[in-house]
FILUMVEX-807604 format. One record per residue: residue in three letters; x negated, y, z of N, C-alpha, C in turn. Coordinates in steps of 0.05 Angstrom, whole numbers, plus 5000, padded with zeros to 4 digits. Example, Ala and Ser with C-alpha at 12.3 -4.5 7.8 and 13.67 -1.06 7.14 Angstrom:
// residues 2
ALA473648865156475449105156473649345156;SER474349555142472749795143474250015157;
END
This chain:
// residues 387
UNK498349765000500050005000498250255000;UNK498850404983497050704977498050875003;UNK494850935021495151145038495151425037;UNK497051525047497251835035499651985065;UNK499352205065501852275092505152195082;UNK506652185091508952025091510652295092;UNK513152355076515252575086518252375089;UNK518352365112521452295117523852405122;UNK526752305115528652515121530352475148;UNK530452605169531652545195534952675195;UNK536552585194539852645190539452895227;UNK541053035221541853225251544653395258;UNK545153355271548553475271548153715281;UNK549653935257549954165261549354265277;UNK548954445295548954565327550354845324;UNK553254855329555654995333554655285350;UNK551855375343551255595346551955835331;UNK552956035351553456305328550956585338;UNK548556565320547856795329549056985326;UNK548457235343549457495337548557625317;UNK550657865316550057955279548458215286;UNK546458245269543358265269540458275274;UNK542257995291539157865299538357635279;UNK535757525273534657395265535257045281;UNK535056845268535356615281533656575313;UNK530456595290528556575323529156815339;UNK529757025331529857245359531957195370;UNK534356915363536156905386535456635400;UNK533956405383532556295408531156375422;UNK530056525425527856635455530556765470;UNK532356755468534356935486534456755509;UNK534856855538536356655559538856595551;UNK540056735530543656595530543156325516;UNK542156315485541556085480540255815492;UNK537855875513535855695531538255545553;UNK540755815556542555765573544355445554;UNK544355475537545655415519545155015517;UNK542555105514540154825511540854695529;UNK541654735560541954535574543854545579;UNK546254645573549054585574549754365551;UNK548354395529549454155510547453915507;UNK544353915508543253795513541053725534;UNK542053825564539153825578539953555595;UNK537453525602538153225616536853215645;UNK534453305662533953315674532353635686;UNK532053605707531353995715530453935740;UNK527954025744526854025777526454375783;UNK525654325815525254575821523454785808;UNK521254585803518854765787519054925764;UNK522354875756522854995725522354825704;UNK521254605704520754435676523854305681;UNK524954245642526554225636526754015619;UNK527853715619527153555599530553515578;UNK530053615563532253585542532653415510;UNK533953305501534253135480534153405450;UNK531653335435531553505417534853445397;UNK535953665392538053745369537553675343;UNK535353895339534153875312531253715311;UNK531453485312528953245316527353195299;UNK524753075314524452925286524052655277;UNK524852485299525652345301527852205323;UNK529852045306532651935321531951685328;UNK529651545331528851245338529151365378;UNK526251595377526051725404525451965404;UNK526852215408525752535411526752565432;UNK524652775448525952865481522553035475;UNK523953285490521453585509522053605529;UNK521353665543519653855568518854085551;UNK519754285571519754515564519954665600;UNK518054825601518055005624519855285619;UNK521455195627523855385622524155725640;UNK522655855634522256045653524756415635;UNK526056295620527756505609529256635625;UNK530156515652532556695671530456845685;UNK528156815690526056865716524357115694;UNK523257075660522257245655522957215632;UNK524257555616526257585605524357675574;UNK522357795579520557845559519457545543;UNK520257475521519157295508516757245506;UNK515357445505512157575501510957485517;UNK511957465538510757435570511257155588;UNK512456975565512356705583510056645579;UNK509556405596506956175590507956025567;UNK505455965555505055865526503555635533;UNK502055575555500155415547500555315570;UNK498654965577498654935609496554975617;UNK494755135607492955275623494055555634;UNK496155645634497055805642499255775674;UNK499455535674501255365689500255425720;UNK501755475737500655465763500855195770;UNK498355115790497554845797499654625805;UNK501154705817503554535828505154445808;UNK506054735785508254655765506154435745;UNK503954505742501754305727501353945732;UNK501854015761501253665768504653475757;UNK505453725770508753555763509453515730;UNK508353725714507853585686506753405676;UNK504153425690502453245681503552865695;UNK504952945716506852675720509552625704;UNK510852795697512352685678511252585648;UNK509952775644508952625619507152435625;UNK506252295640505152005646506751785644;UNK510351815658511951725658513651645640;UNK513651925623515251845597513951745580;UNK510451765575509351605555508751345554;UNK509051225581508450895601511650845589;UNK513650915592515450855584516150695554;UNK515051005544515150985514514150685498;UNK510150575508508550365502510850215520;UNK512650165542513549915550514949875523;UNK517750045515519750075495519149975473;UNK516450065468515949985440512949925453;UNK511849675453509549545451507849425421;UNK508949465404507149365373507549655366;UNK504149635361502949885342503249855319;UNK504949655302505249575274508149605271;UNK509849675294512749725285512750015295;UNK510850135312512850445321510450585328;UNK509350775319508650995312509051275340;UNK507451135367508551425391506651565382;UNK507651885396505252105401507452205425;UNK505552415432506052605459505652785441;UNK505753015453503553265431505653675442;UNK503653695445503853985457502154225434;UNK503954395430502254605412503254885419;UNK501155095420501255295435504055485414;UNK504955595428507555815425506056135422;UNK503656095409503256435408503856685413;UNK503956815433504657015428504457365417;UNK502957235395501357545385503257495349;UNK504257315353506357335321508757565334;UNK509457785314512757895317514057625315;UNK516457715330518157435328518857415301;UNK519757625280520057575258519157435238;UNK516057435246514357235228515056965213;UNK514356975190514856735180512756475197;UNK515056245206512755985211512856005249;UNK513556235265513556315291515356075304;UNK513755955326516255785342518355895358;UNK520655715345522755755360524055865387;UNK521355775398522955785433520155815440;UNK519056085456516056185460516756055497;UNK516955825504515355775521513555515512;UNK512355445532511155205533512754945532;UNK511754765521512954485513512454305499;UNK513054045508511553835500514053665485;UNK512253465466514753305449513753035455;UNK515952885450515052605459516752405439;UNK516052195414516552145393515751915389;UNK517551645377517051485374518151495334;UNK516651365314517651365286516951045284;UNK519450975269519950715264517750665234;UNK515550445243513850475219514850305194;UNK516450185190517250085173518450285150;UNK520850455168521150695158519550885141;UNK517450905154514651035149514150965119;UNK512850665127511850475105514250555078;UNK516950625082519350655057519450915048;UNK517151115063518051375058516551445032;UNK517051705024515651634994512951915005;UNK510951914987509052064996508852314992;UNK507752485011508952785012506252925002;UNK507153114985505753264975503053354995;UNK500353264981498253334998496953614999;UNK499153844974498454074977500154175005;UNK501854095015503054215028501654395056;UNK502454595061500654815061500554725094;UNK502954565108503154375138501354245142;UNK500554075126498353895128494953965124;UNK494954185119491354285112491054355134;UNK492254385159490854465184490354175195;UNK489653915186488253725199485853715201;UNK484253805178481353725181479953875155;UNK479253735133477653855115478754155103;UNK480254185105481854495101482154695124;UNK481154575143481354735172478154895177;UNK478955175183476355355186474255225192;UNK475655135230471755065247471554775225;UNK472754605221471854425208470854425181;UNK471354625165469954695131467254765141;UNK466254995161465255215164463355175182;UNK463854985205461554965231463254675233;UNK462854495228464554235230462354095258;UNK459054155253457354055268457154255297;UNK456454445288457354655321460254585331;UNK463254525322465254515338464354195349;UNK463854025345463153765355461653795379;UNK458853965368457053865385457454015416;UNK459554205413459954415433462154255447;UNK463354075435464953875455464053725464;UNK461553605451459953425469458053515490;UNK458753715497456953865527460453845550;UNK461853725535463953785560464053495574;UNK465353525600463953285618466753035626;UNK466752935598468352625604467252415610;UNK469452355623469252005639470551855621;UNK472951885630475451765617475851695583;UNK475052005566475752025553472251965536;UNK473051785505469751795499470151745471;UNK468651895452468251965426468951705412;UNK471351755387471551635375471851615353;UNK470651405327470251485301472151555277;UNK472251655271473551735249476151505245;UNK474151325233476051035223477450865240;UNK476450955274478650865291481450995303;UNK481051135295482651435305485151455284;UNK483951455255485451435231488251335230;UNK490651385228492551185217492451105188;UNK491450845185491650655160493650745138;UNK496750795151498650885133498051215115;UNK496951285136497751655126494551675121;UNK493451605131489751755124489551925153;UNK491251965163490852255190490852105222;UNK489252255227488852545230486052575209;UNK485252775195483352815181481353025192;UNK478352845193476352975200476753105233;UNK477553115246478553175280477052995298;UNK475553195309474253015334475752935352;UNK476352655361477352515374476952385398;UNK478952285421476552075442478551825447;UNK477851625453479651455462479751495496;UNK482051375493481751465526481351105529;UNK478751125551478650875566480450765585;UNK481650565592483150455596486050435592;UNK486250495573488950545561490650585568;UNK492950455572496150665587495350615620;UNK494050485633493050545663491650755671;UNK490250925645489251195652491651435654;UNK494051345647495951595645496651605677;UNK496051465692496751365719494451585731;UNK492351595721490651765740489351995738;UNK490152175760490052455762486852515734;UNK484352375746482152425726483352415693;UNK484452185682485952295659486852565649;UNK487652655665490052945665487853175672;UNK486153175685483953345690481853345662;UNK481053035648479453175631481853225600;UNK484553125599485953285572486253515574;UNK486253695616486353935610483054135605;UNK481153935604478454015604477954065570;UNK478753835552479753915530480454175517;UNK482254175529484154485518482154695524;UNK481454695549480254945564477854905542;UNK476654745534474554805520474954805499;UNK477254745477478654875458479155195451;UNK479155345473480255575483478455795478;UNK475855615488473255705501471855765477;UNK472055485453471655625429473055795411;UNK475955765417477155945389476956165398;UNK477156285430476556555435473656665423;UNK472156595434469356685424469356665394;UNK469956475380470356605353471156815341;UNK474256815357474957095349474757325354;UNK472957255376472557595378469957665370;UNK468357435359466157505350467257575317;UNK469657485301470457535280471757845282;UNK473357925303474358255307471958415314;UNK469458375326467758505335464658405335;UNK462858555320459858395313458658365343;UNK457658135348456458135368457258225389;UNK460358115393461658155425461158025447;UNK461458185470460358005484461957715493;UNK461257645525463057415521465357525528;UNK467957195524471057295526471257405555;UNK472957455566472757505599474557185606;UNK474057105632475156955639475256665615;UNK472956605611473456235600471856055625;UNK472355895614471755635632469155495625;UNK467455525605465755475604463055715593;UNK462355865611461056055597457555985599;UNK456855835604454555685604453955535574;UNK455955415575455955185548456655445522;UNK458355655522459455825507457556025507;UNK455455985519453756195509451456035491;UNK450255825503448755555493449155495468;UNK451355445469452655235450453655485416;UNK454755675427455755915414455456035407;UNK454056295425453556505421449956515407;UNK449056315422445956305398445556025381;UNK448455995367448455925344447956075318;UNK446956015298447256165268448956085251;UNK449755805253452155745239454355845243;UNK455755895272457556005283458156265276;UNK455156505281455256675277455256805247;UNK454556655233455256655198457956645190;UNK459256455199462356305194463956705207;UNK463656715227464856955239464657205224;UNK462157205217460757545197462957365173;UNK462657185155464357125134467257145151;UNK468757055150472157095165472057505165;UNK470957585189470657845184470958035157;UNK468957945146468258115118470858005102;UNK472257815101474657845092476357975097;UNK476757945122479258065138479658395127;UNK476858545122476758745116476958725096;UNK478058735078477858745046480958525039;UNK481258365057483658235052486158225074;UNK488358445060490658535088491258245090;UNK492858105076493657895074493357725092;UNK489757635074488957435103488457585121;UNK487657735136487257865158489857845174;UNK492757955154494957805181496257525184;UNK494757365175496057095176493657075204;UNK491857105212489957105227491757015254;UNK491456865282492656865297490356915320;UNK489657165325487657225340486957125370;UNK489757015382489656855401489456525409;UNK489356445419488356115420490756035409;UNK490555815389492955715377492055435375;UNK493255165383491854895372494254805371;UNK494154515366496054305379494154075381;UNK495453955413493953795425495353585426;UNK494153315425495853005420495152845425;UNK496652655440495752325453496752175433;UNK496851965420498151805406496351525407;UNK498651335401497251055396496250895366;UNK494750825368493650775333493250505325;UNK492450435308492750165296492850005308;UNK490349965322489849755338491149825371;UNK493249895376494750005399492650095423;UNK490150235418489150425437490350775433;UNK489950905458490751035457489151345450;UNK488951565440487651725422489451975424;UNK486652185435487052445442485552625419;UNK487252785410486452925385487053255394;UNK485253385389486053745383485253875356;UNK487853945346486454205320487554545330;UNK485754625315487054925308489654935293;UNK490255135301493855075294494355315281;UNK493055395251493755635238495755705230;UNK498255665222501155535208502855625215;UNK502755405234505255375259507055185247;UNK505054895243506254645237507354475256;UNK509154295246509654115269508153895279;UNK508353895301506253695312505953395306;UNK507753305292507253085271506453065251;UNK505853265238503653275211501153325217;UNK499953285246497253245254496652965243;UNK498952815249498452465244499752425219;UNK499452585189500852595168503752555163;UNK505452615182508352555171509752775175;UNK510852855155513053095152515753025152;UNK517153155171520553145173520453275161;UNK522953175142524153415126528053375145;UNK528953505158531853565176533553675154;UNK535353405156537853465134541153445148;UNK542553655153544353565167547153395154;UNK546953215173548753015166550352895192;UNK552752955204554252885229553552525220;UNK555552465200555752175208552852005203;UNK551352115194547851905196547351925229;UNK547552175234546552265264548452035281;UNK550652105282552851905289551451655298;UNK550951515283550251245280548051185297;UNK545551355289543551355312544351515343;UNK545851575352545751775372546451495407;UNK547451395398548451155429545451015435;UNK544450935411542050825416540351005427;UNK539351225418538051475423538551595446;UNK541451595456541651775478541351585506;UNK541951285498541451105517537951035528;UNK536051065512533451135522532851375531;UNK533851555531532751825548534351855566;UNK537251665577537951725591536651495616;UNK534751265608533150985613530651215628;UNK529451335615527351475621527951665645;UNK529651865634530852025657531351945692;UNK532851725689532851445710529951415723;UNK527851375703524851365726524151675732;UNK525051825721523452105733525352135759;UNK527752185756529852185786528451995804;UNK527351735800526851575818524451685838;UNK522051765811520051865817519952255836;UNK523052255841522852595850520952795832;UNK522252745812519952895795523453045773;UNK525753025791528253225787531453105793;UNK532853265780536353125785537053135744;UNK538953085747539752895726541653245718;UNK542153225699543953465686546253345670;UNK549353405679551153345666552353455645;UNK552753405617553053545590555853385592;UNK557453465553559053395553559453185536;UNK556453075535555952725526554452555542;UNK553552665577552852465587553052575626;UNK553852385634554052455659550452545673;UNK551252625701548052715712547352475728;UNK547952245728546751945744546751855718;
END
């Protein structure tokens, strides 16, 4: 079978929303009336800390879709001004994420155990907030949030193959800045960061066989496989990850807005980011080039997302180990075309129909271990009770 990324079509029932008249779609999701909205028709569980776990509407997949989302819209009303990231997270609301999503992903590998029929990821990607909301490509809903996704590979295997220009898919690897440009400085500046758990892994293991992706992305397997989601060290080095994700795209960019700036204020690694970074020549070449465009090109200069933008991803791969991936997230693609597959959302009540008892009966299975775990209470909609 010819490997290439996969575009599939996911059926979704309407959502009986009426924005107001003249506002824009996304400027009425960031509203608290809509967020209000989200867990009245689909929210499913809610703890104190504000994280919110709800059954995605518009999915992208009906096998398994469910977020977490830190729902902070009644508390802070400025869109601008939520947290975007979980490095932004205060410590408490952090652990209790980092336990649900342990929970729901141990779940997920019970549910579906063959890496040859189902296709999980986890995957979190930052909510920017330096786009106008108007922007073309801007997410939906500017807080923080994670997706959790199981795709039936068979399905996969029937889908027909999606255009490899598509402009979604070039932020995996050989079309992606640090990777065209410093492919050997973004590596080697990850390998000064200090994993246990997590440990470099090659290209061709990382790979899904079906799609070719993730492409070119430095990768790690996590050692011990779904028993590491159990332990706090796991969750300390995927957030060591990011932070050093952060650590580079900042310093890039401000060495691309400003020659020879100094360092960012406040990163997490300013030892390694000066080492590793700042008396590089490759780095600092790649930056003077980006720059000297920017000036001479309005265009690209505002597609530019001057603030940290990635998406970050656990998923399981061929051989059912499990595999932590980060790219830069220039776009504002969905977090399943890291691992080459594109939803394309077609609404259709009665397809949706058909999948929805099965669908709503695993997240209401999952939901069940987080209540158990005090990690929230159960939310009653007007398709499923709150026990």
């Amino acid at each position: 079978m010819q490997s290439g990324p996969r575009e599939i079509l996911t059926p979704y029932r309407p959502i009986p929303l009426v924005v107001p008249e003249g506002m824009k779609p996304n400027e009425f999701f960031n509203s608290a009336e809509n967020l209000a909205d989200l867990v009245h028709n689909n929210g499913l569980l809610r703890n104190p800390e504000g994280l919110l776990l709800y059954r995605k509407a518009l999915g992208h997949s009906n096998e398994f879709d469910a977020s977490i989302i830190y729902d902070t819209s009644q508390r802070i009303l400025d869109p601008l001004g939520r947290p975007v990231r979980r490095t932004q997270l205060p410590e408490a609301v952090r652990q209790v994420w980092n336990r649900m999503n342990g929970i729901i992903f141990s779940f997920m590998l019970e549910l579906y155990p063959d890496p040859e029929r189902h296709l999980l990821l986890a995957g979190e990607a930052s909510l920017d907030a330096t786009w106008p909301l108007t922007s073309p490509g801007v997410p939906s809903i500017r807080m923080l949030h994670n997706h959790f996704i199981a795709f039936d590979q068979a399905a996969l295997r029937a889908a027909p193959l999606a255009d490899p220009d598509n402009p979604n898919l070039t932020d995996g690897g050989q079309h992606s800045l640090f990777q065209a440009h410093m492919g050997e400085v973004y590596r080697h500046f990850f390998a000064g960061l200090d994993f246990r758990v997590l440990t470099p892994c090659a290209d061709a293991e990382c790979r899904l066989a079906l799609t070719g992706y993730p492409q070119g992305l430095p990768s790690w397997k996590v050692s011990g496989g779904a028993a590491a989601l159990k332990e706090v060290r796991f969750w300390r080095e995927y957030d060591t990850l990011l932070k050093g994700f952060i650590d580079f795209y900042r310093c890039f960019f401000s060495q691309v807005s400003t020659r020879n700036a100094p360092l960012p204020a406040d990163i997490s690694f300013p030892a390694l980011v000066e080492e590793r970074l700042q008396f590089n020549n490759d780095f600092l070449k790649a930056a003077k080039m980006v720059r000297e465009r920017c000036i001479t090109d309005a265009r690209y200069a505002n597609a530019i997302r001057w603030q940290p933008a990635f998406k970050q991803l656990l998923y399981r791969n061929d051989a059912g180990e499990l595999i932590v991936t980060i790219s830069q997230n220039s776009i504002g693609n969905a977090i399943t075309e890291l691992l080459g597959v594109v939803v394309r959302r077609v609404p259709d009540t009665e397809a949706y129909a058909l999948a929805e008892p099965a669908l709503i009966e695993k997240l209401l299975a999952v939901r069940r271990r987080l209540v158990e775990a005090d990690l929230g209470e159960g939310i009653a909609t007007a398709h499923w009770g709150a026990a």
